[in-house]
N, C-alpha and C positions, 0 to 999 in steps of 0.2 A: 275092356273095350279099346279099340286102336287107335289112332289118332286120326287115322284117315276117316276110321268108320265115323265117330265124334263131331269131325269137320264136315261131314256130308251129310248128317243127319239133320232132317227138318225143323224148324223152331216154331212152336204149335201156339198158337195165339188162343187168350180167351175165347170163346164164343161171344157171338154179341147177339142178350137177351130179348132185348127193346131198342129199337132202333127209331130215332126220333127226325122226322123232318125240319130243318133246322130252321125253318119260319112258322112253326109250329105251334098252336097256343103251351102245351106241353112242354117243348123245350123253352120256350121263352117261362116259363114257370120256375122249371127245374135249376133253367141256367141260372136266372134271379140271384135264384136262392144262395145258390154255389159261390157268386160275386156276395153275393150280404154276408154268408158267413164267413170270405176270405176276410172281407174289411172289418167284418168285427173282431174276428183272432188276431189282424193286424194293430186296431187299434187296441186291444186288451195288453197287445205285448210292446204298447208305445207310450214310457211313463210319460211323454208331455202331452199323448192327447188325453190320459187320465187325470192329470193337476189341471188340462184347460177347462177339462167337461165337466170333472165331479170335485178334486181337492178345492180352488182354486172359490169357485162359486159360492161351496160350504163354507169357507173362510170369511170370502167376503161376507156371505148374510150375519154369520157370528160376529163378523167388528161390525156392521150400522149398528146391530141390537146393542152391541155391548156400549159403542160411542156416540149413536144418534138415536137410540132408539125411545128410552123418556121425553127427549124434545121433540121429535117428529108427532109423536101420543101426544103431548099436550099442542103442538099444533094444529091438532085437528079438528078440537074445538068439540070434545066427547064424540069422537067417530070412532073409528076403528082401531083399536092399536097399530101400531108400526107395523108389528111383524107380520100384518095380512099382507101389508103392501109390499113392503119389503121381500119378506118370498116369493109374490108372487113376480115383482121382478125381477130376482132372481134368477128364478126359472126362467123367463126368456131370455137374460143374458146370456145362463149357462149353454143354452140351447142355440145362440148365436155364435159366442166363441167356437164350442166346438165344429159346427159347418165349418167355420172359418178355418179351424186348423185339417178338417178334411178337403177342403178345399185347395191349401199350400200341398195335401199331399194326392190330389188330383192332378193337379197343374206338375210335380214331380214326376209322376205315371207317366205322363202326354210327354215330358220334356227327355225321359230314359229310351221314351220307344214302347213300354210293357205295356201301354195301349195298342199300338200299333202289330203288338205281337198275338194280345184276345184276337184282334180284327183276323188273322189266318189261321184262326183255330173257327170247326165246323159247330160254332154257336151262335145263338141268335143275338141280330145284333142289335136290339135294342135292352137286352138282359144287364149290363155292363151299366150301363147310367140307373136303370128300375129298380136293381140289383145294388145301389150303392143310395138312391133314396129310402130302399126298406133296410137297410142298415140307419140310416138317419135316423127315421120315426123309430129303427130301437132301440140306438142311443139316446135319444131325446126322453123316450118314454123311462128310460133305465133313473135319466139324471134326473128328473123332473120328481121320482120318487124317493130319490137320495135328499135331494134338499127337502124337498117338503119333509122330510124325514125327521132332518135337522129343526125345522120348524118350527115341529111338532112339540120338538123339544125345550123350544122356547117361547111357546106359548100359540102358535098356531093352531085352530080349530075347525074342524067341517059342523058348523052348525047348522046347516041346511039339508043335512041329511047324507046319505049313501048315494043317492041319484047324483045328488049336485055335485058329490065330491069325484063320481067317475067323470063327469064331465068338465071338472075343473081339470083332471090330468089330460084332457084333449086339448085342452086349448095351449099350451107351450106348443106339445106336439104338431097342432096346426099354425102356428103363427112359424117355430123353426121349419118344419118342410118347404113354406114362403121362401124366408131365408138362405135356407140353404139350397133354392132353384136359381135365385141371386148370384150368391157367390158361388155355384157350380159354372155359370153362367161366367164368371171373371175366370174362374180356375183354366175354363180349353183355354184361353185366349192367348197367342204366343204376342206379350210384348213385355218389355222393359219396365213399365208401368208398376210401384210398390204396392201389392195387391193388399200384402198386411196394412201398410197406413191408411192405404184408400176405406181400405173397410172398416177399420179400428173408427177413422172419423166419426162414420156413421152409427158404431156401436156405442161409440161415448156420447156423440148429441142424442140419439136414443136414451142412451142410460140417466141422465144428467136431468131431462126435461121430459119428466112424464110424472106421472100422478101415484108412482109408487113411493117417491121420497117424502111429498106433503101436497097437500090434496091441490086442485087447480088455482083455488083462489089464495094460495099461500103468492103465485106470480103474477109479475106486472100485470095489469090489463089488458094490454096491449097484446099479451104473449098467452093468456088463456086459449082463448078457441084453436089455438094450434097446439097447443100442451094438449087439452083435452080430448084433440081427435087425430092425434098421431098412433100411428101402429099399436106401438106398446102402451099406452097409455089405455086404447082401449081394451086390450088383451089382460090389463092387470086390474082394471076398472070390473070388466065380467069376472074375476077368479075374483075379487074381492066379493063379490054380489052372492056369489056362490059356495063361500064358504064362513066370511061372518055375515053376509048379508044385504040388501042394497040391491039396486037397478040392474040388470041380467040379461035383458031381450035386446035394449039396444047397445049397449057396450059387447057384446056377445056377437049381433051383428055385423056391427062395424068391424069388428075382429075376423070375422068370414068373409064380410067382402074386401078389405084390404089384403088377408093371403091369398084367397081367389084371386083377385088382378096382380097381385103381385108374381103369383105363381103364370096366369096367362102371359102374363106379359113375356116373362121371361124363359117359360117352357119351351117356346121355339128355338129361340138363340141356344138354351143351352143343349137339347136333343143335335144343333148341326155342330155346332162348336167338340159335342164329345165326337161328334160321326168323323168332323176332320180331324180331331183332335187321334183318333185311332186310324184313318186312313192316310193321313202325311208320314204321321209319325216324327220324330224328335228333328 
């Protein structure tokens, strides 16, 4: 064949099978997907969101049990061993840090422009932030089964049955989705502001003062009723209920209505924060 003929000859494009409206429930479906499974091959191949989300957590539940875990048990006064509570915290930490390191690499996206570059491709544009919460809920759900795994292993039990144990892995999964509407919420925001310390605060008063370490009345007086009805305290209080045993309806509650509001609260800001976050660009 000639050169000229070569040069001149047409370049024949796929067909296009299905052609999707691009405000379309369909494409807003498909595209989801396509952002959840970018971010999860991305994070699969990013060893620090693997040490923040699954090593890191694992570790930590192994040293309480190993260095607090007998004195926590006899402070409870014959309640529940340690390691109910302890896992069950756990798992919300795990499921906090991680948002937060998906978060640093949100706020990365928006700060290169690679948001701003979805935004001129023919996708729906609400798939990109829905698309990066069903990645959440299934890294959450992925960690939530690693540790309790770990747990397991040292002495954690579902004694309430098969029912109460699918519904213990929802409740991380619901309290992180909370969270991580949060700090997605911090991730568009363009400013100067150390998003890691501001958050880490809250992840430690969280972590430090709740009822996974030693039961409410191990603290002041004074500091009870706020111990007892904080986020995570309730979130660990119902997974303890439901897997050695104990109060369920309202610790379980409290756990729905605190991600519910936390989630309304901050669904708005973060749905415009990513809209400018992809139409400014860097």
């Amino acid at each position: 064949m000639s050169t000229a003929t070569s040069a001149t000859r047409k370049v024949r494009f796929p067909a296009v099978h299905q052609r999707l409206a691009e405000n379309s429930f369909a494409a807003l479906l498909r595209h989801s997907l396509i952002h959840c499974k970018r971010l999860l091959f991305m994070w699969l191949r990013d060893s620090t969101t693997t040490v923040q989300a699954i090593l890191y957590p694992a570790l930590t539940l192994l040293m309480f049990w190993v260095v607090l875990g007998e004195q926590i048990t006899n402070a409870t006064r014959n309640g529940a061993p340690s390691v109910f509570g302890t896992t069950a915290m756990i798992t919300l930490i795990a499921a906090m840090t991680g948002s937060l390191v998906s978060a640093i690499g949100l706020h990365a996206e928006a700060s290169s422009g690679l948001l701003a570059r979805f935004a001129t491709l023919p996708i729906h544009r609400a798939s990109g932030l829905i698309g990066r919460m069903l990645a959440e809920a299934i890294r959450m759900t992925i960690t939530t089964v690693v540790i309790i795994t770990v747990g397991v292993v040292l002495g954690f039990r579902f004694h309430q049955g098969p029912v109460a144990a699918l519904a213990l892995l929802t409740i991380p999964v619901i309290f992180g989705m909370a969270f991580a509407m949060f700090v997605t919420t911090l991730g568009t925001v363009k400013t100067k502001a150390p998003l890691v310390d501001i958050v880490s605060i809250v992840v430690t008063l969280l972590m430090f003062f709740n009822t996974g370490f030693v039961p409410v009345f191990a603290y002041p007086v004074w500091l009870q009723d706020t111990v007892a009805n904080q986020p995570m305290s309730c979130a660990i209080d119902a997974m303890k209920g439901l897997s050695f045993g104990g109060p369920v309806a309202e610790p379980l509650l409290k756990t729905i209505i605190w991600s519910v509001g936390i989630m309304a609260i901050f669904a708005l800001p973060a749905i415009r924060g990513y809209s400018r976050a992809a139409n400014e660009g860097p």
